[in-house]
Each structure stands twice: as C-alpha cells, then as structure tokens.
C-alpha positions, 0 to 999 in steps of 0.5 A: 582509365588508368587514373580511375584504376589508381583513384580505386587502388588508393581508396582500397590501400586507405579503406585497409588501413582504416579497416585495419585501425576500427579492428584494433579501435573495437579490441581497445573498446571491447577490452574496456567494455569487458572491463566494466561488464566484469565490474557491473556484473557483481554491483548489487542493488542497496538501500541507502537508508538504513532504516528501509528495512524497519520501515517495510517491518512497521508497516506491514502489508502497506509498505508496497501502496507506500513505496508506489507513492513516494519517490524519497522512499523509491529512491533510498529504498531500492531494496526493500521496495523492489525498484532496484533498476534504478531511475536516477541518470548518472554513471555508476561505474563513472571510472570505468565509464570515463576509461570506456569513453576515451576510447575515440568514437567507439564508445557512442556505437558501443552504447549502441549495442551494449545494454549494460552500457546503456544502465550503466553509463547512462550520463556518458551514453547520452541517455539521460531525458531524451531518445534511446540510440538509434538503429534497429531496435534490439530483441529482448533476450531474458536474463543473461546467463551467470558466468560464475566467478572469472577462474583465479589467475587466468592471464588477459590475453595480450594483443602484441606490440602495435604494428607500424605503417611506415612512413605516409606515401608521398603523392607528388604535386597537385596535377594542374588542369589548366585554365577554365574554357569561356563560354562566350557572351551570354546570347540576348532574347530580345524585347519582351512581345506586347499583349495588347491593350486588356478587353472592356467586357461592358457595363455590368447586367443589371436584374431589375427590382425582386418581385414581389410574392403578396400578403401571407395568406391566412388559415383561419381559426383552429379548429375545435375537436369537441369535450374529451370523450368520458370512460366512466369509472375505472374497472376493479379487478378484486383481490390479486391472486395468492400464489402461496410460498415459492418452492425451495429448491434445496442446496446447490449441488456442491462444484455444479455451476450455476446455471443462466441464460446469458452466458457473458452476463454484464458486469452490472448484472452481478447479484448481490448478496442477500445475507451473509455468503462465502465470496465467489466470482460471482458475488464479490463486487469490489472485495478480494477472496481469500484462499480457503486452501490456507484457511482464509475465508472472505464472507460478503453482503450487502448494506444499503446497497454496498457491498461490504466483505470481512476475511476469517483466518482459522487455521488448518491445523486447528480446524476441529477446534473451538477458537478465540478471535482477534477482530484486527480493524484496518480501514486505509486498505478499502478492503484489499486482503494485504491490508488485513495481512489475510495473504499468507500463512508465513506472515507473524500474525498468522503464524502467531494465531495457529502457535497460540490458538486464536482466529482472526477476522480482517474488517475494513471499509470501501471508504478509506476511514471509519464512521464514527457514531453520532458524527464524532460527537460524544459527551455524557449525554450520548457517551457511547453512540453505539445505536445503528442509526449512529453508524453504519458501521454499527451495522456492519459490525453487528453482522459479524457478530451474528456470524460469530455467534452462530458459528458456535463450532468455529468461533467462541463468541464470549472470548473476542478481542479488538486490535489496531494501530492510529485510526484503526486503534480507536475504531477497535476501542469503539468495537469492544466498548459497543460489543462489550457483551462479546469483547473482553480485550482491546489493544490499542497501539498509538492512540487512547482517547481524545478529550476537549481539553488538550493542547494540540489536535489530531489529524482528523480535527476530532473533539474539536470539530464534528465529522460533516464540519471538517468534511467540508472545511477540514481542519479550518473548522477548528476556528470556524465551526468548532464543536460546542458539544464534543466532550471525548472522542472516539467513546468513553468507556462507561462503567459495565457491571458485569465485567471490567473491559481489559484495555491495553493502551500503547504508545511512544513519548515522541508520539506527537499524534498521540502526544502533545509536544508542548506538556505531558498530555497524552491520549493514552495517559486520558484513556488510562484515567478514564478505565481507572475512574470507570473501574476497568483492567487498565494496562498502560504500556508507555515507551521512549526511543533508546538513547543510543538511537537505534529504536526511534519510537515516534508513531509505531508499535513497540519492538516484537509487537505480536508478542506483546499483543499476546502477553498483554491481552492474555491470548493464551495461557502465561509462562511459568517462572521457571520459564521466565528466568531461563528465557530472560538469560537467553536474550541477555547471553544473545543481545549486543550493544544496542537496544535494537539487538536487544530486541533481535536476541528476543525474537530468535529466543522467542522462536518456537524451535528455541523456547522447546528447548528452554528450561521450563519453557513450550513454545505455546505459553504466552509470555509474560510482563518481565519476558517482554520487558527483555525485547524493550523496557517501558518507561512507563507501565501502569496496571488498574487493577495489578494484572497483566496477561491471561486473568482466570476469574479475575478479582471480585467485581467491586460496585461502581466505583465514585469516580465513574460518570456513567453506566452502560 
C-alpha cells in the first residue's frame, strides 16, 4: 500500500512538472502564432501578372467564363479574378512559419486549432494533398472580427526569467525482486485415444434405366377460320363543320397571373412563343431576362422550333426619345446577358449610350458561332448570301429588324449601325451589307475581309475550305477538301446606289489573326480596297504596340475603344474646334512617360464631368479624329472619301465607279 501511495505521489509530482512545462511550451507557441496572425492579418491578395487588370478590361463581360477555365490566369490573377484564397500549397510567411514550428510539438496541435495556420503554414501543417487535422470538426464562425491597427508603442508583455527545478531527485537503486519461482514439469496427457476403424456405408444404390415417356403426340392441322369477313365500303361523313374564328379574348390584364390546370406544369410543358414577346418565366427557354427597371429589355420567339432571344437597352433617361441603334454581335456568350454587356448600367457601353444618345440591341446565338450565308461560300457569282434559305440567321435578323421598324417610337430604323470584335467583327459586316436599306455604320475591330489569295489562314479555315468540310475534318480540310469556289469571305461589299456604307475597319500590325506574319497582307488593309473599289466611306484605323511596351496590341480593341467607336461612326454630332484644342492640351498636361498613361490622361479628360468644364467643350459632343489621336496614334489612317465621324448629306453619290464588281 505505501508503495501504490509513492508510484501516486511521483506520477503527480512528474504529471506537475510536465503540466507546468505544456503551460510555458503553449505561451512560446502562442506568442509566435500571434506573431504570425499579426503579419497575416495585413497580407493582401495581388495579381502577379501586371497585365491581369487590362486583360479583365479587354474582355469585358467574358473575362469571369476566362478566369473559371484557365489555371495560368487563376494562379497569376488572383485579383482580378476574385480567387484570392489561393490554391498553391507552400508557406506564405515561410519565416514566421519556420519560428512557429521550432516550437517542439506545439506546433502540430496549433495547426490543429489555428485556421490562419493552416492557409498560412499550408507546407509546415502537413496540409498539402492529404487529409485535414484530425479532431472534432471545427464550426464555422464567419468573418473574423478587424481588430484595427495594434495601438503604437504598446510593450509585449514580458513572461520573466524561466523558473528552475533544481536538480533531478535521485530514486536510489532498482529494488531487486529476487529470482522467478519454477513452476515444475509441465504435466503429460498421455496417449492420444483411438477411434477405431472408419464405418464402410456399402456400395452405392443404383436407380435403374430412365424410363421412357413415348412418341411426341401430334395436333394435327391447323385449323382454318374461313375468308376474312368484308365491311363494304367506308362510310363518309360530308364536309367537317366550320366553327368560324375563335373568340379573341383581349389583353391580359395587366400583373393578373396567368391561369392553369396544372399548378406545377413540367418544364416540358412550357410554351413557346408564337411571335415576338417580352421574356418572362414562362416563355424564356434557355435566354436570360433583362431588368426592365434599368431598361433592359430580352424579347423571345422561336424559329425552327429554337427559341431565339435579343436584349434592347434604351436608356431610362431617354424614354421619351426617338433612338439610333447600335446592334452589338456576340456569339461565344450562347445568349448569356453579360456576353452582351446587357447587366448593368455602370458598364462604359451602357453608360456611353445614355451620354450620346443611341440604343442598343445584344444579339447572340444558343450555338456558340454564327451561320454564314451559302456555307462560307462567296464569289461574284453569289457575292452577298443574304436570302433566308442562306442562313437561319438571316431569319433571325429579319425578325429584329421588323421589331425595329415597328417600334417607330422607340427606334429610328434608317439610322442603325453594327459593331463587334473577331467573329463577332464580321458577323456585324455581314449584318450591315444584308440590311443595307437599315444600316448606315459598321465597326469592325480585328478583322476585315478574308480573300483566296492570302498567305495564312483564319482560325475557322474560312475562304479555304466550306463550313460543313471544316465541321467534319477541321482545319485538315485545307489540304483535304479545299474549297474550289470560295473567293471572299464573310461578303463582299457590292456597290449600292443609294448610299455608300460607312465602315471603319480596325486593327493592330501584330494581329496575326487578322494579319499574316510573313508579308503585309491584312484583312482589313483587303476590306479597305474592296469598299474603295465599290465607292463606299472607307475609315481605316490601323495600330502598332507602343515602343515602350506598355500598349501590347495584338488581337484587341485600341485604347479607349467606346469613344472611337462613337467618333468614328458618327453616334453623335463632333466637337467643335475650339473644343478640340483645349481637350488635346488636357490630355498632354495630364499624361506620363509611357503610351499607356497617355491613354488614362484621355479618359479622365474625356469624363463627362471634365469635358464641362472644357473651353468650347459638352460632355455630349462626339470626339473627333485629332481628339482621339490624343488616347493612341494610328500609324495608319486612310479615309475613301476624306470624312471621319458624323457625315450631314455627306458628298454627292457619284455613279458607280470602274473598279466596282458588282451592284446590289
């Protein structure tokens, strides 16, 4: 009994030495965990890629789908694309980590307990690839509370001088237990008993031959049910009853809802609609509806039996006005509002349509990529495919021009004009050449026209091979199917009498979709020659990257690229030149070094609040050739007929000229 109470006595006496040793062990890992916490608190989240920022600019209402589906631009911008948790595992406070650490076995039950160990020590944490810590999960407690900035001069508290124990006790010799008793000879059983001989259970029964059951008996022949009886001739009913015309029943009531049977109808059930209608829950299918609280407002109705959608943005503060429109082409989207930039009214294109007064019209497609008319084949045979039977976007397109048109309050139909970018560029060419009647300007950003005779080839194969040939091989049917009849491609831009088309083709030297890499072919320079030839207002606008790097160029729009949008096409009256010169000394007073901060000096002069205050200057005027040269210079800019922007009558329509190779 007395030496249980002593073996008790020790294990308190170590049990409190070692209590006492975790204690002091936690306060030296708590004072480097608050170490770390303290730096952790202020570490941001950074793109590591300068350029994330002008990537998220250039592509708009895409960039998110971009940063979802690549992991280089997840990884280097982290800001930009809203991933700033980070998914790379290594320390990233490796010094404070390794301090922490050094902390004996602290360190493992911290990373236990600490979250921001755990993001921040991922590496010393054990935590890269395999499971979590284990232990009881641990709750979820929201955001953690800012503690604002550690108050200045505030001593650490100091902990003392480290006790000491002395010297270790001395426990004496080993008591000696004397020597193991024996248990004697291990006792024999004896003999294993004998069972006896096995048991012979005779020869096996045998059950004699199967008998036998006889011959199959036989039925005999079918028998035979007689000549199918006859009707005689089929009785007629006469003429079917005319009911006359169903009843019309006059326009819902306005916020009534719309009365069923079935109060949870299957999806399937859904109607499509029969002519153009406003979207509601009911009749969208796959398209989005806009907010018409902001002025965005989808229209649905079906073709074929797809459902096909656009969205108009008109803006709130010109509701009562009669607008020009600007029909914006963008297929990748699949008909997605945030392709179409048709979300917000905070966004440039929106916000530059209610300064200078004009609509706009998202059109896209549930396939990913427009149809070209005559399968991507144009030639002066069929130099415009523009027939319904050449593309259902044709059909598609003519709807919205009808809804135009007969919207004459909303909409001026002989003032529309086509925009994009890539695809999405000649898809607006091909719009405005079909629906010349309707359209007077087309920008097109980073392609022109594509032709036989050039030196490389577009992404899609077009002019060298048919759409169906590079549908079912890709871009191997360049060599095995090549297109023998493709001349030009998307249209070529025949001469109309009535009115030249205003076409301002865009794009960069190092455009090597646009632009070949081995000559000075170009689409653009292509489509340039072509509208001179057929005697329309051609505007090219051709850039090259800054020398000192800043602007890149390559396949994108050019700096500040809604306002040479604007300028170019004429969306609203010019700048006078008074305004002009006190602009111009605004953006050289306000740029840097670089062509870049030259392009930023423009858009803070350009801002509605600073152009009021210019000399000579409303924040309403379009600005002109000279003005925009301010943002970035072309190297190139080549005008058919010697206009730029708003054209009021415009020169005399000449006859046709001698190059022209065809008339619509």
């Amino acid at each position: 009994m007395k030496c249980f109470i002593f073996l008790i006595s020790c294990l308190l006496f170590i049990g409190g030495r070692c209590a006492d040793f975790l204690e002091e062990l936690e306060d030296e890992v708590l004072e480097a965990v608050v170490d770390l916490e303290e730096t952790l608190e202020d570490a941001g989240c950074a793109d590591k890629n300068p350029n994330c920022d002008k990537f998220r600019k250039k592509e708009d209402g895409m960039w998110m789908e971009i940063c979802s589906k690549s992991k280089w631009i997840q990884d280097n911008c982290q800001q930009s694309c809203q991933t700033c948790s980070g998914s790379s595992c290594v320390d990233k406070q490796a010094d404070q980590c390794k301090k922490a650490k050094s902390m004996h076995g602290g360190f493992d039950a911290a990373c236990k307990k600490k979250k921001f160990l755990q993001d921040a020590c991922q590496k010393s944490c054990n935590m890269c690839g395999g499971p979590q810590p284990s232990g009881r999960p641990r709750p979820t407690w929201g955001p953690k509370p800012s503690r604002g900035p550690r108050p200045s001069g505030r001593p650490r508290p100091t902990w003392g001088p480290k006790p000491t124990w002395g010297p270790k006790p001395s426990w004496g010799p080993r008591p000696s237990w004397g020597p193991r008793p024996s248990w004697g000879p291990r006792p024999s059983w004896g003999p294993r008993p004998s069972w006896g001989p096995r048991p012979s259970w005779g020869p096996r029964p045998t059950w004699g031959p199967r008998p036998s059951w006889g011959p199959r008996p036989t039925w005999g022949p079918k028998p035979s049910w007689g000549p199918r009886p006859s009707w005689g001739p089929r009785p007629t009913w006469g003429p079917r009853p005319s009911w006359g015309p169903r009843p019309s029943r006059g326009p819902r009531p306005s916020g009534k809802p719309n009365p069923t049977n079935n109060p949870h109808p299957k999806p399937s059930s859904q109607p499509k609609p029969t002519g153009v209608e406003e979207c509601n829950s009911r009749n969208k299918g796959h398209c989005e509806c806009g907010n018409t609280a902001e002025g965005f407002t989808t229209y649905v109705f079906t073709i074929d039996g797809q459902t096909r959608c656009f969205t108009v943005f008109r803006p709130n503060s010109r509701a009562n006005e009669i607008l020009p429109v600007v029909i914006t082409s963008q297929c990748y989207g699949k008909d997605r509002l945030g392709s179409i930039q048709m979300t917000s009214t905070r966004i440039d294109v929106n916000q530059a349509a209610e300064r200078y007064g004009y609509a706009r019209i998202g059109v896209s497609t549930p396939d990913g990529g427009w149809e070209f008319g005559n399968d991507g084949v144009v030639n002066m045979k069929k130099p415009m495919p523009c027939s319904a039977s050449d593309s259902k976007d044709i059909v598609y397109l003519q709807t919205i021009f009808k809804f135009i048109e007969s919207n004459s309050n909303m909409f001026n139909a002989k003032k529309v004009y086509t925009e994009g970018f890539s695809q999405n560029s000649m898809f607006s060419a091909y719009i405005g050449f079909c629906f010349s009647d309707n359209v007077v300007g087309v920008w097109q950003g980073g392609s022109g026209l594509a032709w036989k005779g050039m030196d490389w080839s577009l992404p899609g194969g077009q002019v060298h091979c048919t759409r169906s040939a590079f549908d079912q091989m890709g871009r191997r049917c360049m060599d095995q199917s090549p297109c023998k009849d493709c001349s030009y491609w998307p249209i070529y831009p025949c001469y109309n009498k009535k009115k030249p088309m205003i076409d301002c083709v865009m794009e960069y030297t190092n455009d090597y979709i646009s632009t070949s890499r081995q000559s000075d072919q170009s689409t653009g320079k292509e489509m340039s020659t072509a509208l001179t030839n057929e005697g329309h207002d051609s505007r090219l606008l051709r850039f090259s990257p800054s020398k000192d790097g800043s602007i890149r160029g390559g396949h994108s729009a050019p700096q500040n690229k809604v306002f040479w949008k604007v300028g170019c096409l004429g969306l609203a009256a010019p700048c006078n030149n008074k305004c002009e010169s006190s602009f111009v000394k605004c953006v050289s007073s306000g740029s840097g070094s670089t062509a870049s901060s030259q392009a930023q000096s423009f858009k803070n002069c350009i801002d509605e609040s600073s152009m009021n205050k210019l000399d000579g200057c409303t924040s309403t005027c379009a600005p002109t050739l000279d003005m925009l040269k301010a943002s970035e210079t072309p190297t190139e800019v080549k005008l058919s007929l010697g206009q730029f922007g708003a054209v009021n009558g415009g020169k005399p329509r000449g006859g046709r000229p001698a190059t022209s190779q065809c008339e619509q």
